[in-house]
C-alpha positions as CSV (number, residue, x, y, z in Angstrom):
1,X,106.9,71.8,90.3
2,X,103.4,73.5,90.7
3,X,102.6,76.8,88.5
4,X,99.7,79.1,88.4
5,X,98.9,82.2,86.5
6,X,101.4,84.0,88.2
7,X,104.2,82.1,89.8
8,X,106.4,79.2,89.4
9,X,106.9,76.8,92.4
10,X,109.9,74.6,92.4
11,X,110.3,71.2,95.0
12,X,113.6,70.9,94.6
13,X,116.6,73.5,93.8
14,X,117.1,73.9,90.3
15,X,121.0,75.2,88.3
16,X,120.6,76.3,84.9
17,X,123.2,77.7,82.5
18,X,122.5,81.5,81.5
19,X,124.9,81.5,77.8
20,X,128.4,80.5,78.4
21,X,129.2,83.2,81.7
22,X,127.0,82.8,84.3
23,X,124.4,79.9,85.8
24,X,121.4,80.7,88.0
25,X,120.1,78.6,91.3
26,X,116.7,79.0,91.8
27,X,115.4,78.1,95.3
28,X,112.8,75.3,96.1
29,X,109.2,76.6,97.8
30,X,107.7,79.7,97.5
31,X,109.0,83.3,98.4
32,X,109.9,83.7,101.8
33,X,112.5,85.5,104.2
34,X,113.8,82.5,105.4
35,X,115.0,81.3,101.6
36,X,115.7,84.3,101.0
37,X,118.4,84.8,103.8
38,X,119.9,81.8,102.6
39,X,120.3,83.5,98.6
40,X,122.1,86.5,100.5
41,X,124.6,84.0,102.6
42,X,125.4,82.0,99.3
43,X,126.1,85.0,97.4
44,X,128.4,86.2,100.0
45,X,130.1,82.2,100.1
46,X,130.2,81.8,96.4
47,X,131.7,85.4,95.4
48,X,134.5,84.5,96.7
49,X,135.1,81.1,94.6
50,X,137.7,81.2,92.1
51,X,136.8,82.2,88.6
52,X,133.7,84.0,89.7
53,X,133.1,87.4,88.6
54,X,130.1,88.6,90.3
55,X,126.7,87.1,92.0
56,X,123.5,88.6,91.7
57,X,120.9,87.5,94.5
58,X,116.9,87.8,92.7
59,X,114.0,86.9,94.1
60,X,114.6,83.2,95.6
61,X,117.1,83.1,93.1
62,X,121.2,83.8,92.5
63,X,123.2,84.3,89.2
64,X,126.8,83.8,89.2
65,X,128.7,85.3,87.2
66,X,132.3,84.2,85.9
67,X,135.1,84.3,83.6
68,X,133.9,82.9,80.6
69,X,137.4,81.7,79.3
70,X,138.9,80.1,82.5
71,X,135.4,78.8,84.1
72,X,134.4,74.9,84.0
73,X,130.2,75.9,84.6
74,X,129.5,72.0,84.8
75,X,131.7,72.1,87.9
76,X,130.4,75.2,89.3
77,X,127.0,74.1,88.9
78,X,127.3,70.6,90.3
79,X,129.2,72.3,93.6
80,X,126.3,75.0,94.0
81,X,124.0,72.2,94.0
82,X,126.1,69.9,96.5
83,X,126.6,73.3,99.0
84,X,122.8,75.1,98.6
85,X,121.4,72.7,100.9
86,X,123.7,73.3,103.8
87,X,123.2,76.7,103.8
88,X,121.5,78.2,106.8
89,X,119.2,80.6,107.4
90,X,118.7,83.0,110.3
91,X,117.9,86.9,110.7
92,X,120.2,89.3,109.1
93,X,119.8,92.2,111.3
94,X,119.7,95.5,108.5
95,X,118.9,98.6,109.5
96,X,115.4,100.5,109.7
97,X,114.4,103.3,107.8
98,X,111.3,105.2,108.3
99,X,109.7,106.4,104.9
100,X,106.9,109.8,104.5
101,X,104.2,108.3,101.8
102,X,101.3,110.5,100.2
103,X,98.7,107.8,99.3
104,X,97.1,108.4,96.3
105,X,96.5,111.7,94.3
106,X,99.4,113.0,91.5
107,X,102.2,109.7,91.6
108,X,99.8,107.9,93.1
109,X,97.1,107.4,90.6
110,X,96.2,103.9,91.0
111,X,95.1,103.9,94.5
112,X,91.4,103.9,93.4
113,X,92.1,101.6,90.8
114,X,93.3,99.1,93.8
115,X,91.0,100.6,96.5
116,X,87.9,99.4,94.2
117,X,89.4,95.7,93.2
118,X,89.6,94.9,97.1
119,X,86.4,96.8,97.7
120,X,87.6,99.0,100.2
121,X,88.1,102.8,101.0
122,X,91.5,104.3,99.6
123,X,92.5,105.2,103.4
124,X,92.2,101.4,104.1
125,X,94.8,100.4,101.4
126,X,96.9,103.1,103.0
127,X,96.3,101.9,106.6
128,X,97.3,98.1,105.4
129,X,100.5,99.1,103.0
130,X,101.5,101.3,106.4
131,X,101.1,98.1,108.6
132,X,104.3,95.9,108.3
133,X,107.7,96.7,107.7
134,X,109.7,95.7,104.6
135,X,112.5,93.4,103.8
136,X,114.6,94.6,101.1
137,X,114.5,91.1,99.4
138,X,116.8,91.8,96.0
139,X,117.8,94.4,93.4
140,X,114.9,96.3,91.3
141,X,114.7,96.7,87.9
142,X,114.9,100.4,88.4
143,X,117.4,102.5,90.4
144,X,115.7,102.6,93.9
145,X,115.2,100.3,97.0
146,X,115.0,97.1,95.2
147,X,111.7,94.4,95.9
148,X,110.2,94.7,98.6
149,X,108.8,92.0,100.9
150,X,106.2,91.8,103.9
151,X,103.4,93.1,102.4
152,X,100.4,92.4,103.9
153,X,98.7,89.4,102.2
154,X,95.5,91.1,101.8
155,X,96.5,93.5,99.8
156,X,98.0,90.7,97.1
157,X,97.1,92.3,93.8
158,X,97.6,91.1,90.7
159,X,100.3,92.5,88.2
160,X,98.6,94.5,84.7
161,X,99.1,92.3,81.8
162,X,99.2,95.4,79.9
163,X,101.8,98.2,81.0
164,X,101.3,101.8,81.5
165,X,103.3,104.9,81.8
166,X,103.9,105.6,85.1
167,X,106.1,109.0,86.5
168,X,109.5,108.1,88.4
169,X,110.7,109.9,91.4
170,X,109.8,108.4,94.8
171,X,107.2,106.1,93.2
172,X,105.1,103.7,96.0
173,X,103.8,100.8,94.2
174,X,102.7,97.6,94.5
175,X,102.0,94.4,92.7
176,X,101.9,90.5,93.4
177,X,102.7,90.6,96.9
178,X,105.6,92.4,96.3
179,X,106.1,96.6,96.9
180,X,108.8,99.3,95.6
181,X,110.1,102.5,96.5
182,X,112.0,104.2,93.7
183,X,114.4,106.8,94.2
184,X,114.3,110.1,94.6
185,X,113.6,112.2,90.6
186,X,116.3,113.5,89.7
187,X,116.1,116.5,87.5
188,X,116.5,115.4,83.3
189,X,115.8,111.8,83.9
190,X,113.2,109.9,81.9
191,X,109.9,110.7,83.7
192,X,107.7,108.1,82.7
193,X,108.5,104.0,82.3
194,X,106.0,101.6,81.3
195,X,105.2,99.2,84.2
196,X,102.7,96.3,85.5
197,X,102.9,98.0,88.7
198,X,100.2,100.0,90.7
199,X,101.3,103.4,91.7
200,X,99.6,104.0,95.1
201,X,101.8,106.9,96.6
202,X,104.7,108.6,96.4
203,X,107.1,109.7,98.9
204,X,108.6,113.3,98.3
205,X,111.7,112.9,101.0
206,X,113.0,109.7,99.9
207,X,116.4,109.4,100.5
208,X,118.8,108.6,97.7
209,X,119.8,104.8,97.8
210,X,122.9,105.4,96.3
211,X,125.5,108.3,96.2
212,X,129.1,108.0,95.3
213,X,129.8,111.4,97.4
214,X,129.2,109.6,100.5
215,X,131.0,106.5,102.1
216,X,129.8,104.0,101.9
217,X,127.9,104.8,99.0
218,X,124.5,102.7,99.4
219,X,122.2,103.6,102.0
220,X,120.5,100.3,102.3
221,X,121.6,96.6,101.6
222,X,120.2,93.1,101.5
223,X,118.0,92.5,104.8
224,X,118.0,95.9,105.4
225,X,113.9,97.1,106.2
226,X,111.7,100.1,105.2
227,X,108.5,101.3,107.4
228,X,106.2,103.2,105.2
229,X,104.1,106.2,107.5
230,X,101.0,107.9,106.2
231,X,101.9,111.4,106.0
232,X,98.2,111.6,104.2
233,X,96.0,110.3,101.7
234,X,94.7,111.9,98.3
235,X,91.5,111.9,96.4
C-alpha cells in the first residue's frame, strides 16, 4: 500500500465489513477507467447474488449491500475476493452529452482562485477543463451527474482542507483530478453546501439527471460521458 497527502493506493484488492449489512471491495492501483469498468461489471454480477440487497459502485470501490438476518458476510466476502480478479474490463459504450459552461464570474467564483495556483490566465483553465470528455465514474454526494473522470492532468488541484459555502444549481467544479456537474436549482432547495470543491463555472441549461415523469427516469448512467463547451468566460 503507498499513501500520500491525498490518496490511498492499494496492491492488492481489499473486502472490509461495513457494520453487520454490507462489505466494501476496494480495487488495487490507482483510479482509472479500466478498474473502474470492472466496479460497474461486478456490480451488475453481484446484484444479482442471493441475499443481496443493493450494490453501490464508488470510486474504485463497491459496497454491497444485503439482508442483514439471512446474509453469511464471511462467505460473501471470501467469493467477492475469489471472482474480482476475473473480472474484465473493456469500454462501456454510454452516451454523449454536450454541456453550455460559463467559466467563472457569479457560480463560478473560484476560477481566479485556481487560474492563479497554476499561474495561468482564467480563459486557459477554461480552454483545458473544455478539452477532454468525461466519464461518469460513480455516484456524487449531491444530486447531479456524479464524479467525474478525464480531466486533464494539468489542471490536478488540490481539494480545500477547509470548506466553504458554495451555491447549488448547475455548479462546475473541480478538485483532485476529479470534476462535477450538479443539477439543475431547483426553486426552494438549500442554496448553499459547504464543499472542498473549486467552483469554476456553472452551466445554466443543464439538464435534469433524474425525473420520475419521464421513462426511463435517469438521463445518464455509469460510463455514460459529458463534453463541457465554453459558452464564455467571466471576470
Amino acid at each position: 500500500m503507498s499513501v500520500n497527502s491525498d490518496v490511498t493506493v492499494l496492491k492488492e484488492a481489499r473486502v472490509s465489513f461495513c457494520g453487520s449489512a454490507a462489505v466494501l471491495l476496494d480495487a488495487e492501483g490507482p483510479l482509472a477507467l479500466a478498474t473502474q469498468e470492472r466496479i460497474w461489471r461486478l456490480s451488475d454480477k453481484v446484484r444479482q447474488w442471493e441475499g443481496v440487497v443493493d450494490t453501490q459502485p464508488g470510486m474504485n470501490s463497491l459496497l454491497v449491500v444485503v439482508d442483514s438476518r439471512t446474509a453469511d458476510l464471511e462467505a460473501l466476502a471470501a467469493r467477492l475476493r475469489e471472482t474480482w480478479p476475473g473480472v474484465p474490463s473493456g469500454r462501456t459504450a454510454g452516451r454523449l452529452i454536450e454541456v453550455g459552461v460559463i467559466y467563472g464570474g457569479e457560480g463560478g467564483q473560484d476560477l481566479p482562485e485556481v487560474a492563479a495556483f497554476h499561474k495561468c490566465a482564467p480563459a486557459d483553465i477554461a480552454k483545458l477543463h473544455s478539452g477532454p470528455e468525461y466519464t461518469i465514474f460513480a455516484p456524487g454526494v449531491s444530486p447531479g451527474f456524479g464524479y467525474l473522470f478525464g480531466m486533464d492532468k494539468r489542471l490536478f488541484t488540490p481539494r480545500r482542507k477547509v470548506p466553504v459555502m458554495r451555491a447549488l444549481g448547475g455548479g462546475v467544479s473541480i478538485a483532485g483530478i476529479q470534476s462535477n456537474l450538479g443539477k439543475p436549482y431547483v426553486e426552494g432547495t438549500a442554496k448553499e453546501v459547504p464543499t472542498g470543491w473549486y467552483m469554476i463555472g456553472r452551466a445554466p441549461d443543464v439538464p435534469q439527471p433524474f425525473d420520475l415523469d419521464r421513462t426511463p427516469p435517469n438521463l445518464v448512467s455509469l460510463g455514460d460521458r459529458i463534453r463541457f463547451r465554453v459558452d464564455r468566460v467571466e471576470a
